[in-house]
C-alpha positions as CSV (number, residue, x, y, z in Angstrom):
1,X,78.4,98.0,71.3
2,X,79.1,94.1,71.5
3,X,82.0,94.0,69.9
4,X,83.7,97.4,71.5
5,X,83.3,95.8,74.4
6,X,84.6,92.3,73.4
7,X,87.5,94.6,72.8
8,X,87.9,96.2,75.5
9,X,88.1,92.9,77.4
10,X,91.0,91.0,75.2
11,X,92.7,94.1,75.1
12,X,92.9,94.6,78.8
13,X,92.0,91.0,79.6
14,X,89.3,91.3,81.9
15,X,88.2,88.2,81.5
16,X,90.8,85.4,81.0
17,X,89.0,82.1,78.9
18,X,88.3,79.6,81.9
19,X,87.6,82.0,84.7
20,X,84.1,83.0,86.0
21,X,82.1,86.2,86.2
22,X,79.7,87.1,88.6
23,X,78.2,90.2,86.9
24,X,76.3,92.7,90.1
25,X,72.8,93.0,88.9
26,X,70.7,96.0,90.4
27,X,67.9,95.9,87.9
28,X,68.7,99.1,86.1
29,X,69.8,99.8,82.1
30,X,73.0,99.5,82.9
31,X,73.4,96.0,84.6
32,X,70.6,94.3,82.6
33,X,72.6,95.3,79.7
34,X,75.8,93.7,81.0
35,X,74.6,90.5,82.0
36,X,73.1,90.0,78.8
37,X,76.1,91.1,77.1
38,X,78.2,88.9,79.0
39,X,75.6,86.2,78.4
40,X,76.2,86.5,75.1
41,X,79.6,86.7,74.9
42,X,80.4,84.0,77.1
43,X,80.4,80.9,74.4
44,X,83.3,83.5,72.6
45,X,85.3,84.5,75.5
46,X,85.3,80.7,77.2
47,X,84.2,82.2,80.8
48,X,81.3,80.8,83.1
49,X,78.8,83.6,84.5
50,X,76.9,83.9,87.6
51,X,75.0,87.1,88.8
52,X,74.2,88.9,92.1
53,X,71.6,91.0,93.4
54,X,71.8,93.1,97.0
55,X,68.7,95.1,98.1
56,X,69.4,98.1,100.6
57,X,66.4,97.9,101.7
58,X,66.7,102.1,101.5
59,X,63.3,102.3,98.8
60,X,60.7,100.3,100.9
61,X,58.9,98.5,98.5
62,X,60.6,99.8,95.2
63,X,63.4,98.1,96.5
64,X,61.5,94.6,96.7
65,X,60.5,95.3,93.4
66,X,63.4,95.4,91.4
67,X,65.2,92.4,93.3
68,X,61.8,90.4,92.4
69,X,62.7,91.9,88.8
70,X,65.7,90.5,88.5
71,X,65.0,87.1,89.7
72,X,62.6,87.0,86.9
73,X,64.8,88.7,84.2
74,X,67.4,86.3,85.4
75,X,65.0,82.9,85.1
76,X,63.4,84.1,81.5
77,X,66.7,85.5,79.7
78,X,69.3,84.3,80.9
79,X,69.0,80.0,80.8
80,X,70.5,77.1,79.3
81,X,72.2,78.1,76.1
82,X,72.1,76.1,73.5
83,X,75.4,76.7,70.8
84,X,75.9,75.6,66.9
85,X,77.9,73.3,67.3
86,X,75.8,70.9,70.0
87,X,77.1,72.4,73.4
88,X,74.7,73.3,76.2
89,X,76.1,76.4,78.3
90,X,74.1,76.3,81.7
91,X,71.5,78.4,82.5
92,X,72.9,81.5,84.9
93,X,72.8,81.2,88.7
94,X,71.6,84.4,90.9
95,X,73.1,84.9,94.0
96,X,70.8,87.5,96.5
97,X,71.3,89.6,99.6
98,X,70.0,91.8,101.5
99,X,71.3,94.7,104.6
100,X,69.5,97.3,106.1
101,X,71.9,100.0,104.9
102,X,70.4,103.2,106.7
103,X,70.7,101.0,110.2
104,X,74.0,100.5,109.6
105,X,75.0,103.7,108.7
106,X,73.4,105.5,111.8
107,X,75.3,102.7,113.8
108,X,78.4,103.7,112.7
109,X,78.1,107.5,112.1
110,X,79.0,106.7,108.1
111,X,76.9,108.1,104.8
112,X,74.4,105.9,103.6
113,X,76.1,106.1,99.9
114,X,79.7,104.7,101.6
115,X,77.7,102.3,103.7
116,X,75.7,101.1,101.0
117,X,78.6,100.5,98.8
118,X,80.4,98.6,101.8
119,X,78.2,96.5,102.3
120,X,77.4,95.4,98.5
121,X,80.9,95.0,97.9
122,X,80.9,92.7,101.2
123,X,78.2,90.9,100.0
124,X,79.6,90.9,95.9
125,X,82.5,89.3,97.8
126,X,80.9,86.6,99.9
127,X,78.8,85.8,96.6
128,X,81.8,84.9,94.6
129,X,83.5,83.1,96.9
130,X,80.0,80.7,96.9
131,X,80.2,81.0,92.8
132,X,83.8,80.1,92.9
133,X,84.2,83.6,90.8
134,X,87.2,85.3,89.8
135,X,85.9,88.3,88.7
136,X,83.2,90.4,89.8
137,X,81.6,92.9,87.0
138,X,80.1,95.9,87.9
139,X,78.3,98.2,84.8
140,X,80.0,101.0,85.3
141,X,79.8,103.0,82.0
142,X,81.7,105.9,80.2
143,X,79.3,108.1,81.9
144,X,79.8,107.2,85.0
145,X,83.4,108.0,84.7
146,X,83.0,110.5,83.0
147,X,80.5,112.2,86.1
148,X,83.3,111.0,88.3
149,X,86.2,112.7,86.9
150,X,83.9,115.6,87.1
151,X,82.9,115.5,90.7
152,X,86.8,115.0,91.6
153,X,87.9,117.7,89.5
154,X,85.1,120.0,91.3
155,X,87.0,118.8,94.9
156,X,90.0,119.2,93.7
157,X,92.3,115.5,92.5
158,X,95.5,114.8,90.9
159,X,96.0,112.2,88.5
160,X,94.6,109.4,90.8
161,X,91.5,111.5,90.7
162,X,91.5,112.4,87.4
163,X,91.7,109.1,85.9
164,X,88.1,108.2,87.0
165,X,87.3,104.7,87.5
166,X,89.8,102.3,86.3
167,X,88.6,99.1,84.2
168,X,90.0,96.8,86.6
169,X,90.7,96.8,90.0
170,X,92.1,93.8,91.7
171,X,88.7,91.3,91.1
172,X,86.3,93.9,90.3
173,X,86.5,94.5,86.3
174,X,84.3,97.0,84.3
175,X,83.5,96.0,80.5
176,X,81.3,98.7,80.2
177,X,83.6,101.1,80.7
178,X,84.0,102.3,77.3
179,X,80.4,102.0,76.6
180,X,78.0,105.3,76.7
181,X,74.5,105.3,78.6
182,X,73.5,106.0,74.7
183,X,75.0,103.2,73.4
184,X,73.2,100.9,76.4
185,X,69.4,102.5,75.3
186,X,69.9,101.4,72.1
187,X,71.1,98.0,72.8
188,X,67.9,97.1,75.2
189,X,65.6,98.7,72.8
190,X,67.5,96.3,70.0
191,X,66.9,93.3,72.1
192,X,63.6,94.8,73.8
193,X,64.8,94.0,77.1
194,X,63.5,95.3,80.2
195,X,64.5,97.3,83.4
196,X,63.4,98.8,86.7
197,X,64.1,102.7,87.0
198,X,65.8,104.1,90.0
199,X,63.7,106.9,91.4
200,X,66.7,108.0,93.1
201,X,68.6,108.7,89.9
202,X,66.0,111.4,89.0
203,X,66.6,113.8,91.6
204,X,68.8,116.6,91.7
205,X,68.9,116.4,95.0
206,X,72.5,114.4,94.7
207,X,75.7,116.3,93.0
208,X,76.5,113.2,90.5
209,X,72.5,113.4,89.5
210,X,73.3,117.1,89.0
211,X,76.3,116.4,86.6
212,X,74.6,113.8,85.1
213,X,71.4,116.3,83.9
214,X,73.1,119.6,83.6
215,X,76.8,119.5,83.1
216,X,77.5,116.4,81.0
217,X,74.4,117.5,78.3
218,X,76.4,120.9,77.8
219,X,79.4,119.4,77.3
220,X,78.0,117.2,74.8
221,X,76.4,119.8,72.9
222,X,79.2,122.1,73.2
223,X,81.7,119.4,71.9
224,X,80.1,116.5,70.1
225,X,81.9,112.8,71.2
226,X,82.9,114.5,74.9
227,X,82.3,111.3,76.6
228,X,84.1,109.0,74.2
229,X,86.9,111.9,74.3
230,X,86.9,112.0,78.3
231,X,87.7,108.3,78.7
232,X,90.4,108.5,76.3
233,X,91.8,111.2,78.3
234,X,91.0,108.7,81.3
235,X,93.3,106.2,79.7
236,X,96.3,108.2,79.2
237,X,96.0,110.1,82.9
238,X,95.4,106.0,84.8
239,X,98.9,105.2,82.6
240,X,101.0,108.1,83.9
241,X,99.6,107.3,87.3
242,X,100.8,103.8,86.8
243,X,104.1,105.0,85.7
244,X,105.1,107.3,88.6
245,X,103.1,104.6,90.8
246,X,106.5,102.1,89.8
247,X,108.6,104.6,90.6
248,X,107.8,105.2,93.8
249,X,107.4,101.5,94.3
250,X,110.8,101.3,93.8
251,X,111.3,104.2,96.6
252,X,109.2,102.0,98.9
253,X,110.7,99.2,98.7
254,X,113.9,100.8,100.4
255,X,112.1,100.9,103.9
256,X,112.5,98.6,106.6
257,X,110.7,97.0,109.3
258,X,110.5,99.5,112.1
259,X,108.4,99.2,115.5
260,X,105.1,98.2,114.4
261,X,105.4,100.1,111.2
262,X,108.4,101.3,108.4
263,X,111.4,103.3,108.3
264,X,112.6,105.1,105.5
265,X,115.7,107.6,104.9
266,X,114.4,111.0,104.9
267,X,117.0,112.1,102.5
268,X,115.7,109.4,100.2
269,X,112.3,110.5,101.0
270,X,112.6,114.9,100.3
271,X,114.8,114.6,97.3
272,X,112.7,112.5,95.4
273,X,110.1,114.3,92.5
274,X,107.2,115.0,94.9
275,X,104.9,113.4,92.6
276,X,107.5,110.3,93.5
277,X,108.1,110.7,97.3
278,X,104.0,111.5,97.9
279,X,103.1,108.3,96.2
280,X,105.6,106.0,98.1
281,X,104.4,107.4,101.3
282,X,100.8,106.7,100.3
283,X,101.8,103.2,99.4
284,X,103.5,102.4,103.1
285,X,100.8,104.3,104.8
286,X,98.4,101.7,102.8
287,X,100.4,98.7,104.0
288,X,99.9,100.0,107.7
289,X,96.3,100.6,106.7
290,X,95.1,96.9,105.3
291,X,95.0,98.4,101.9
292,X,93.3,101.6,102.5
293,X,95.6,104.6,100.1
294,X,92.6,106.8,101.2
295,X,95.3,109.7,103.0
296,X,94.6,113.2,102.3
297,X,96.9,115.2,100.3
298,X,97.4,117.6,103.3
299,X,99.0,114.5,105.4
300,X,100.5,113.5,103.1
301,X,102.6,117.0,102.3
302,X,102.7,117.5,106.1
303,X,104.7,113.9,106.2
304,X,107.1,115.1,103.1
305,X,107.6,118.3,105.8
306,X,109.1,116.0,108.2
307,X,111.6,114.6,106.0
308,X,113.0,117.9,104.9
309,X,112.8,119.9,108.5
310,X,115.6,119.9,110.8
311,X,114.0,118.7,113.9
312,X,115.7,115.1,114.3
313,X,112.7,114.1,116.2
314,X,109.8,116.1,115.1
315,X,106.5,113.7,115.0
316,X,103.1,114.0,113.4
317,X,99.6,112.3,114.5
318,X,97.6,110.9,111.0
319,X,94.9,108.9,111.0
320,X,94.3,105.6,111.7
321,X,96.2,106.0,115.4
322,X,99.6,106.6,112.9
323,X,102.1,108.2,114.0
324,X,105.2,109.8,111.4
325,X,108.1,110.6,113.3
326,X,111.5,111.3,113.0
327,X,114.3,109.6,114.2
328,X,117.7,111.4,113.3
329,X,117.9,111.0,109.3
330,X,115.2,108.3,109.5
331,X,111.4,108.4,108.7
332,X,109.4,105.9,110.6
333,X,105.7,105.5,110.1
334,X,103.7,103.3,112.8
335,X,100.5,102.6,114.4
336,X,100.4,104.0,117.7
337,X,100.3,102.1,120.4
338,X,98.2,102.9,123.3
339,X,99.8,104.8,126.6
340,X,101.2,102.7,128.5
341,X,101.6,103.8,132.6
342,X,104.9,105.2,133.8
343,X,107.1,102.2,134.9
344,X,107.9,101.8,138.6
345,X,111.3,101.3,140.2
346,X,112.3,97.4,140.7
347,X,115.4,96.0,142.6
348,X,117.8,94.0,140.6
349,X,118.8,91.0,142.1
350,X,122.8,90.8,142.9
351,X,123.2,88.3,141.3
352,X,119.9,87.5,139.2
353,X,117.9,88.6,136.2
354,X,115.1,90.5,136.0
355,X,112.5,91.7,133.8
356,X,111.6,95.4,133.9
357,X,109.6,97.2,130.9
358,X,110.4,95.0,128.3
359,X,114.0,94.7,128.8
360,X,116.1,91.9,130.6
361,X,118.7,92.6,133.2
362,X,121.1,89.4,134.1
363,X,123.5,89.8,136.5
364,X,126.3,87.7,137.6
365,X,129.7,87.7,140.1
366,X,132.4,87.9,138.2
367,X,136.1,88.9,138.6
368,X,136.9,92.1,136.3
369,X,139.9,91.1,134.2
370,X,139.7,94.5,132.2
371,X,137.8,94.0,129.6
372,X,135.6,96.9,127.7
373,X,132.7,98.3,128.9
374,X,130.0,98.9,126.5
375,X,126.3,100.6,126.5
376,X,125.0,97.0,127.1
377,X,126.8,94.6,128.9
378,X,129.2,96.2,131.9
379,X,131.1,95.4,135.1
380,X,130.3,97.8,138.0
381,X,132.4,97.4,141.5
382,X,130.6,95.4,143.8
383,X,131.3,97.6,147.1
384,X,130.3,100.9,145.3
385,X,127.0,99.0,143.9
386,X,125.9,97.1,147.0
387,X,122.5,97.5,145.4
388,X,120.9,98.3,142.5
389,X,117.3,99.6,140.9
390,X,116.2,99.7,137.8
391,X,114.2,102.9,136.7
392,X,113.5,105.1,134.4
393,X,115.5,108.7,133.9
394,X,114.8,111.2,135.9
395,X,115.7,114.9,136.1
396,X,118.7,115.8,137.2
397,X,120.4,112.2,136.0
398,X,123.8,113.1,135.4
399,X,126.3,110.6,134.0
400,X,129.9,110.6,133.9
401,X,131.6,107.7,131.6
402,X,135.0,107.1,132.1
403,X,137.6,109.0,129.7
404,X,134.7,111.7,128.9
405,X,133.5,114.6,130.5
406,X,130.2,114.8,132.7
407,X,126.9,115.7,131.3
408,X,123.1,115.2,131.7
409,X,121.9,112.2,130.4
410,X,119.1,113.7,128.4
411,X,122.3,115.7,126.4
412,X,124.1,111.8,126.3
413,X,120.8,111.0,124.8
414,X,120.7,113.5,122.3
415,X,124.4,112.8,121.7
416,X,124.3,109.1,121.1
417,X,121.1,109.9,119.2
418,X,118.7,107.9,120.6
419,X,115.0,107.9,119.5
420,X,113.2,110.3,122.1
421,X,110.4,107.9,121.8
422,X,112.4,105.4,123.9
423,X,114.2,107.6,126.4
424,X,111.8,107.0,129.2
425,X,111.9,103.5,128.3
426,X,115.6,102.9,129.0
427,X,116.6,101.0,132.3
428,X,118.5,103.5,134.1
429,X,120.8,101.4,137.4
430,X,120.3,103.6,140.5
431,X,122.3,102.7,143.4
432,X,121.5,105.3,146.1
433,X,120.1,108.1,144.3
434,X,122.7,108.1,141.9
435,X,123.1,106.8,138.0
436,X,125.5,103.9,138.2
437,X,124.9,103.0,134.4
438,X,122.3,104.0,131.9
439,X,121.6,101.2,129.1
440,X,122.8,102.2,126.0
441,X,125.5,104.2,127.3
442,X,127.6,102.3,129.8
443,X,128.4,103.0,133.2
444,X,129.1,106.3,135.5
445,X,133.1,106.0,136.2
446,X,132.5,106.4,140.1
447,X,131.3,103.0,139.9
448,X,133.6,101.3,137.7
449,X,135.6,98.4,138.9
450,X,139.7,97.6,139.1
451,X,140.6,94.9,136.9
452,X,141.2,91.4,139.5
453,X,138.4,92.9,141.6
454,X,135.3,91.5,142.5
455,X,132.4,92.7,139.9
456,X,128.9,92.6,139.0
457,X,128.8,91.4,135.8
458,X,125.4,93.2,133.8
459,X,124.1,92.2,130.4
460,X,121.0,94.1,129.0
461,X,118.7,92.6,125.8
462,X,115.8,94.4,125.0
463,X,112.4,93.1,123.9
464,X,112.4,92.5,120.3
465,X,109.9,95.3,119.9
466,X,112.5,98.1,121.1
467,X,115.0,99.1,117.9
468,X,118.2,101.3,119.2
469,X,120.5,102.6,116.4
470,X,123.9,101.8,116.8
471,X,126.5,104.5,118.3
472,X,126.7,108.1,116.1
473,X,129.8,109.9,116.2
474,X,129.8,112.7,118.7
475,X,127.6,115.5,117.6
476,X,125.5,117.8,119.8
């Protein structure tokens, strides 16, 4: 058992000489045999170890009992070393914490098996950090992998799923991964070493206990070396993962910054092998979400949906407050932000600047020498504009540019192909009850001056939060 898992550590290396382990340390088979594996093989591998202990505090005084356990199995087998060839390795330090799991999962509506496991990762964490650790080693075995692929099959997984629990995992590494529950009997009755037995684990009561007493034994019996077989199957499902993982990666990596979130071409997006496009969404939506690739396959087809309907800007709410929406051939992915009141009417000082919603309106006297008006920066005759008010549209805003025919400005909109999201945003210049220029697409012709005349001269810049696309050809 040693040396297959002396193997399996070179061969992934798990545990790089000079770095330091702080092995997780619950009491049971499993952990006491890794830390004294590792304390073993530490003098071979050229790694320092540490260990760790959290109580749940969820089995009353069974609980106290094992972390007192493992203080002791810690202090009696697990001291100074002494090696052939003179060197002293020093004796293991234990790290140990504590949480009242079951308070902390009524507080926050969670399972007590995700809370738990939250808050002994947290803790693992801190515990390194104070062990100046590397690497964190849970004792994860071939069994447990082999219940996990099991329970994921039974709700239904693709290859993510199906490749159980991977040996490593950014800090966290398992070295008993290969390694069957078997195999970790016989090495604590070789060395006689103790443990504590979870009551917990004997209960039938939970669905992995439940695979763990019923299903796995059949399998075994039914196919000799099904555990062994299972995690080689593991292996080569984790390295096709891996290898359409890169690939979409590489799709990924074509989106952009967008407002508080990513754009992506949708064409990019619904031509790609779904087993391509799914994963690169999964991968952005885990950048918006600190890490967290936990998005269910149902958002993640309904996301896929949007790229490939024809509603340029169809929008879908996922968790997290995320919002997938389309913009015209764009997919953008974002955090939503809260709704914001609907913005009041301002006067623009003639001449002046103001700030209105995010954008800024200058305005200066100027004599028109017939230059071009654009969608951002105009001139607008000064006796036709005596005054001027920013707001937002409103029904029945009509705008007629000059050289183009009349229309509503929510069909401009859609013309120029502006986001609907930031319509109502848009400063629209009333003077009088009528539109006398809409940002982003210039001003009415009624109010347009003659060149030598006296002008307001208007510049609009938006916050750097607001992204308009540049000008589309004309479509409808």
């Amino acid at each position: 058992m040693l040396n297959s898992m002396e193997q399996l550590i070179r061969q992934l290396e798990l545990i790089p000489p000079g770095s330091t382990v702080l092995c997780a340390v619950s009491g049971g088979a499993d952990s006491v045999c890794l830390l004294h594996a590792l304390y073993r093989l530490r003098s071979r591998l050229g790694f320092s170890l540490a260990a760790a202990h959290f109580d749940h505090q969820l089995r009353g005084e069974e609980s106290r009992r094992d972390a007192r356990f493992v203080e002791q199995f810690v202090s009696l087998c697990c001291g100074a070393q002494h090696l052939s060839d003179g060197r002293i390795l020093p004796p293991v330090s234990l790290y140990l914490g504590s949480g009242d799991v079951a308070g902390q999962a009524r507080a926050r509506g969670a399972g007590l098996e995700e809370t738990a496991r939250e808050m002994r990762y947290a803790f693992l964490r801190r515990a390194a950090a104070q062990a100046g650790a590397d690497r964190i080693a849970t004792a994860h075995t071939a069994d447990d992998n082999a219940e996990t692929i099991l329970l994921h099959l039974t709700r239904g997984a693709g290859l993510r799923g199906l490749g159980g629990i991977p040996p490593r995992r950014g800090e966290i590494i398992r070295p008993l991964l290969t390694t069957t529950r078997r195999d970790v009997e016989e090495y604590l009755a070789f060395y006689a070493l103790p443990h504590m037995e979870d009551s917990s684990n004997l209960s039938d009561e939970f669905s992995r206990n439940r695979i763990r007493h019923q299903v796995i034994p059949v399998l075994e019996e039914l196919s000799p070396g099904f555990l062994s077989r299972m995690e080689e199957t593991a292996a080569l499902l984790r390295a096709d993962e891996d290898c359409l993982t890169g690939l979409a990666r590489e799709l990924a990596a074509q989106a952009r910054p967008a407002e508080e979130g990513f754009s992506l071409d949708a064409l990019a997006l619904s031509s790609a092998p779904i087993p391509v496009s799914s994963r690169a969404v999964r991968l952005l939506l885990g950048q918006l979400w600190g890490g967290d690739q936990n998005c269910a396959r149902v958002h993640l087809t309904a996301v896929l949906d949007l790229c490939r309907g024809s509603d340029p800007s169809a929008q879908i709410h996922l968790p997290h407050n995320t919002l997938a929406r389309r913009v015209y051939d764009r997919l953008e992915l974002c955090l939503r932000r809260d709704e914001s009141a609907p913005l009041s009417p301002a006067v623009l000082p003639l001449p002046g600047r103001l700030t209105w919603g995010g954008w800024l309106a200058v305005c200066r006297t100027e004599r028109y020498e017939g230059g071009p008006q654009g969608p951002w920066e105009f001139w607008l005759d000064r006796e036709a504009a005596p005054s001027l008010t920013l707001r937002p549209r409103r029904t029945g805003d009509h705008l007629t540019p000059a050289g183009r025919p009349g229309k509503s400005l929510k069909k401009w909109m859609i013309q120029e192909k502006i986001p609907r999201h930031l319509r109502d945003t848009l400063p629209i210049l009333d003077c009088r009850g009528a539109v006398a220029a809409a940002a982003g697409l210039g001003p009415d012709r009624a109010f347009l001056p003659r060149p030598g005349q006296a002008a307001w001269h208007i510049a609009l810049a938006s916050a750097p939060d607001q992204t308009i696309p540049p000008k589309e050809t004309e479509k409808e």
